[in-house]
C-alpha positions, 0 to 999 in steps of 0.5 A: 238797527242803526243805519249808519249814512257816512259814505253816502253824506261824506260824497255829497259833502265832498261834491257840495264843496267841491273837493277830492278824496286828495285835497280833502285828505290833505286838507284834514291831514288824513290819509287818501286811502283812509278817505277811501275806505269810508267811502267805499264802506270798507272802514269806519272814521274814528271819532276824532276823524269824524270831528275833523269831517264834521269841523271841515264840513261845516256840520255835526257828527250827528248830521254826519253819520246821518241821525240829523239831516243836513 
C-alpha cells in the first residue's frame, strides 16, 4: 500500500517558508477550506493542485506526496 504523506510534507512546507493556510490559498488561488481539507486529511489535492504546491514550494510532486525526500 501506498503512504501518501501530503498532510504531513504541505505543514512543514508551510511552517519552512512561513505561510498560512490564508496566504497560501491566495498565494495559489485555491480555496482556504480546500487547503484545509488536505491537511486535515479529509481530502486529497488534484493534480494540477499538486503542481501549483510543488511550483510554489519549490519541489516535485514526488517529494510531495512523499515517495522523494525533500
Amino acid at each position: 500500500m501506498i503512504n501518501i504523506k501530503i498532510s504531513e510534507n504541505l505543514h512543514l512546507l508551510m511552517k519552512e517558508y512561513g505561510v498560512n493556510q490564508v496566504k497560501l490559498a491566495a498565494d495559489i488561488k485555491i480555496s482556504q477550506s480546500a487547503i484545509s481539507a488536505w491537511l486535515l486529511n479529509k481530502k486529497e489535492p488534484s493534480i494540477t493542485s499538486l503542481w501549483l504546491l510543488a511550483d510554489y514550494f519549490n519541489c516535485t510532486v514526488d517529494e510531495l506526496i512523499g515517495r522523494k525526500n525533500f
